[in-house]
C-alpha positions in Angstrom: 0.2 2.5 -5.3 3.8 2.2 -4.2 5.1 -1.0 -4.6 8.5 -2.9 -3.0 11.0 -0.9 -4.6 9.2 2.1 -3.5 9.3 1.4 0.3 12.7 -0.4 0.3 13.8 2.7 -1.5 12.3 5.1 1.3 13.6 2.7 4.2 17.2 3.7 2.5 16.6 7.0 2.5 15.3 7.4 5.8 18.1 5.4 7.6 20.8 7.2 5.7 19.8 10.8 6.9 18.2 10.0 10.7 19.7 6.6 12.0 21.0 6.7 15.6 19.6 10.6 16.0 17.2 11.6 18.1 13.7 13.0 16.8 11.6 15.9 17.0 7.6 14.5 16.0 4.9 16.4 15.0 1.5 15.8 13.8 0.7 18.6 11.7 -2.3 16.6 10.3 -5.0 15.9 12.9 -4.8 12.2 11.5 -1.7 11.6 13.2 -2.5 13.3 16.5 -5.6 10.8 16.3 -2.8 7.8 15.9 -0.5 9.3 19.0 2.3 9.2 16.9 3.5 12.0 19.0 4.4 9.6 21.6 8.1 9.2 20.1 9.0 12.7 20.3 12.4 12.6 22.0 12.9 8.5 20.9 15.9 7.7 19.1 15.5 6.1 15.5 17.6 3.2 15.2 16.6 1.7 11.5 14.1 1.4 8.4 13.6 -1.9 7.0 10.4 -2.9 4.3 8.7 -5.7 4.0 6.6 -5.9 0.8 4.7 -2.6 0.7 5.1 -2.0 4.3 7.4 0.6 5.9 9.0 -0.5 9.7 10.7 2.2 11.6 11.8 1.1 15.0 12.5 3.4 17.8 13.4 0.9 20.0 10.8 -1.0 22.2 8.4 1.3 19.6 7.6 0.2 15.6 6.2 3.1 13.6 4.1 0.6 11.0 3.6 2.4 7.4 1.3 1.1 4.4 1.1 3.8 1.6 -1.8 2.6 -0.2 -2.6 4.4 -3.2 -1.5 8.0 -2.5 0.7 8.2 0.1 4.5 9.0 0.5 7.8 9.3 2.5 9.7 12.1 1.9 12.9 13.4 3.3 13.6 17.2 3.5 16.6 19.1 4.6 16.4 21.2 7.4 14.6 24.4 5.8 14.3 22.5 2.2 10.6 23.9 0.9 8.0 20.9 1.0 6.3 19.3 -2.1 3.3 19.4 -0.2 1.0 21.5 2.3 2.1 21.3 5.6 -1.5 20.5 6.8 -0.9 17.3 4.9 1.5 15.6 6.4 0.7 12.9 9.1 3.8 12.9 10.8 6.9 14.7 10.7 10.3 13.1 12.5 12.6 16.3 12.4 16.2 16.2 13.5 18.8 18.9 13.4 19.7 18.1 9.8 16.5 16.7 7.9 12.9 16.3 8.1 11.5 12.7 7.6 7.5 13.7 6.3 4.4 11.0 5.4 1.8 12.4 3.8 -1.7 10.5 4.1 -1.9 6.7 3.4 -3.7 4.3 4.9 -1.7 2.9 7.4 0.1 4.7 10.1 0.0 3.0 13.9 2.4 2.1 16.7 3.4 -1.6 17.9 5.6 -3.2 20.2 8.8 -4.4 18.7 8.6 -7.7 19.9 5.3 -8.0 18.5 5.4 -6.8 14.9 5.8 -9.8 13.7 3.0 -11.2 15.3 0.9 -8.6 14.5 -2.1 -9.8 12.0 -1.5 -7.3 9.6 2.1 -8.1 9.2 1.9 -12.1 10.0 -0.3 -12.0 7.3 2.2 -11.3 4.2 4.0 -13.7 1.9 7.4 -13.6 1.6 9.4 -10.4 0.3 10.3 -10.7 -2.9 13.3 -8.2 -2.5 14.5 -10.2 1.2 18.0 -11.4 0.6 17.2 -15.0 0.8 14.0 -14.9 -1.0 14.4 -17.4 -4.3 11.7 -18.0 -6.8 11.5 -21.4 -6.1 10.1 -20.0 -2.7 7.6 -17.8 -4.3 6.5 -20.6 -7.0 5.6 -22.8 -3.5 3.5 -19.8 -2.2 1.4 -19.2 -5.2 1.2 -22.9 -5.2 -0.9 -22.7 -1.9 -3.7 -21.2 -3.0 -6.5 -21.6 -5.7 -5.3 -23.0 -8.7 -8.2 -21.8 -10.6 -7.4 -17.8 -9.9 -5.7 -15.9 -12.9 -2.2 -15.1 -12.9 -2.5 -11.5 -12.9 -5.1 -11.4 -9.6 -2.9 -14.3 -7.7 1.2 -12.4 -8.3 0.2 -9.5 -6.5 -1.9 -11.1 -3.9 0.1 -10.1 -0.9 -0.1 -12.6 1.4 1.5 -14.7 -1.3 4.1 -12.6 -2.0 4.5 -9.3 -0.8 6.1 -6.6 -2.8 4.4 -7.0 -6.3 1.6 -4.2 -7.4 0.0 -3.4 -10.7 3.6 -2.3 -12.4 5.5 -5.1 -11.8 2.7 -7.4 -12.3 2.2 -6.2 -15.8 6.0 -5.7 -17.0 6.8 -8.6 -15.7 4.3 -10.7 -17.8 5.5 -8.9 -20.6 8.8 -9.4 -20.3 8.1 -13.1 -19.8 5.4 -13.2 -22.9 3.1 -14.6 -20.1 -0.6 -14.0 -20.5 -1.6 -12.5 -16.9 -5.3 -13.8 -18.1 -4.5 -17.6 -17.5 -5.8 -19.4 -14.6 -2.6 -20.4 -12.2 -3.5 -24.3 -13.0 -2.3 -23.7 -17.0 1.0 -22.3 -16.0 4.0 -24.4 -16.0 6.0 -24.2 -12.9 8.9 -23.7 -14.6 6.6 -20.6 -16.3 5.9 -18.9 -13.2 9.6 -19.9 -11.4 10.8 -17.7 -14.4 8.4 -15.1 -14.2 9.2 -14.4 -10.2 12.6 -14.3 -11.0 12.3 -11.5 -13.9 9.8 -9.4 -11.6 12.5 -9.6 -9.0 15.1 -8.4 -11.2 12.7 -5.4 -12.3 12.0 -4.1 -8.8 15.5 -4.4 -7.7 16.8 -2.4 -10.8 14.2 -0.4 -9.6 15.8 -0.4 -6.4 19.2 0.8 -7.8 18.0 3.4 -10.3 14.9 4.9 -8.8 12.6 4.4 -12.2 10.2 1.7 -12.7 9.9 -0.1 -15.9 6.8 1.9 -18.5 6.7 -0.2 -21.6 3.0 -1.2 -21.8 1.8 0.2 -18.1 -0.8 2.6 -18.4 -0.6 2.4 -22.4 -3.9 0.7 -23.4 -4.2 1.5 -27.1 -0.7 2.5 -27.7 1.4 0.1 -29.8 3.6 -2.7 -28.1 7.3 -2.3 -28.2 7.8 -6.0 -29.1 5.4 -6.9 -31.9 3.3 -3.2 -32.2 0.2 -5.2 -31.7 -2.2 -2.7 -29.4 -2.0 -2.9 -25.8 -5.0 -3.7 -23.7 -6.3 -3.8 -20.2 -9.1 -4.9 -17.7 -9.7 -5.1 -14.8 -8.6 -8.2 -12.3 -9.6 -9.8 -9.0 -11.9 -9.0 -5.9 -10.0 -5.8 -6.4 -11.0 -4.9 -10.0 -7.0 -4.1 -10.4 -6.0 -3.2 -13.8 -3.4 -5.3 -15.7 -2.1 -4.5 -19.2 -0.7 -6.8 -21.7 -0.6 -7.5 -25.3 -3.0 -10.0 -26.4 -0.5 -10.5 -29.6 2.6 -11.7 -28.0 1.5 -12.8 -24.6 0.5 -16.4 -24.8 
């Protein structure tokens, strides 16, 4: 699933090649002829902005709402650049003279009112983004604080009406990195515990950000040997959700 950096990332890229142009739209997808999408041909894109996992292009009086979910994507294309996908696939295309701004699939793609985005329940709904300029983790440590005490660590960080930006990656590197077990219930760790672990999950997804490469060093590597201590790393599934975290049960405590 794409995760903060991912979207801020795309919001970058998408501003950089098609702010202040006017746009072409198609729907090549019947998905996004369903979704009427098509209604901004001829608008004028004025800027991307993410918050958490969720993609915000605003035409105007119009906000293009994006949620990737597990398999979706932005991509942007020079005019005539060969796609990485089927054109059948994408949702929508926002073509200008000089690029081609493609999502393919994902669950989310609707229109709302600019004045009301913020209102809407979908976006109302999120925590604070952990990659907003003024976000501090003294303000996430509050917003974890809110809720259920006796919900692990690893289901309650990337809960995202907590905090919004933090998916299975960041959840899992970050622990590491912290030598926090993601297994304990919220009520056993410190505050000063989970202050520092918001703090080195933000630093991860804005190098992230910066570099375009997410941190690997026990995601995805059940069995494989830990880079700290080269005790084995394991994983199971956490939350409602059954997400997986990975961590070593050696140096995580």
């Amino acid at each position: 699933m794409a995760e903060g950096d991912t979207i801020l990332r795309a919001a970058h890229r998408i501003e950089a090649a098609i702010a202040g142009q006017e746009v072409a739209v198609t729907t090549p997808n019947p998905r996004g002829r369903v979704l009427c999408v098509a209604c901004l041909d001829g608008e004028t894109f004025e800027t991307a902005s993410a918050h958490g996992k969720n993609l915000l292009l605003c035409f105007g009086e119009l906000t293009l709402h994006s949620h990737l979910g597990m398999s979706g994507a932005w991509h942007v294309f020079r005019r005539g650049q060969r796609w990485t996908k089927p054109k059948r696939a994408a949702w929508v295309v926002l073509g200008t003279g000089s690029f081609e701004v493609v999502q393919f699939g994902g669950p989310t793609l609707r229109l709302l009112r600019t004045t009301s985005v913020h209102r809407d329940p979908k976006v109302a709904r999120l925590g604070p983004d952990i990659l907003a300029p003024g976000f501090t983790p003294a303000a996430g440590l509050a917003s974890l604080r809110t809720t259920d005490q006796t919900q692990t660590l690893g289901e309650t960080i990337i809960n995202q009406t907590l905090i919004a930006g933090i998916g299975n990656i960041f959840k899992s590197e970050g622990c590491w990195v912290a030598r926090v077990d993601p297994l304990r219930p919220l009520s056993d760790v410190s505050d000063e515990e989970l202050e520092r672990l918001i703090g080195i999950i933000r630093d991860l997804i804005s190098a992230a950000v910066a570099d375009g490469r997410g941190p690997m060093r026990i995601y995805r590597k059940k069995g494989m040997a830990c880079p700290r201590c080269r005790h084995r790393i394991q994983s199971r599934g956490q939350g409602d959700g059954n997400r997986t975290t990975y961590w070593c049960p050696n140096c995580q405590t």
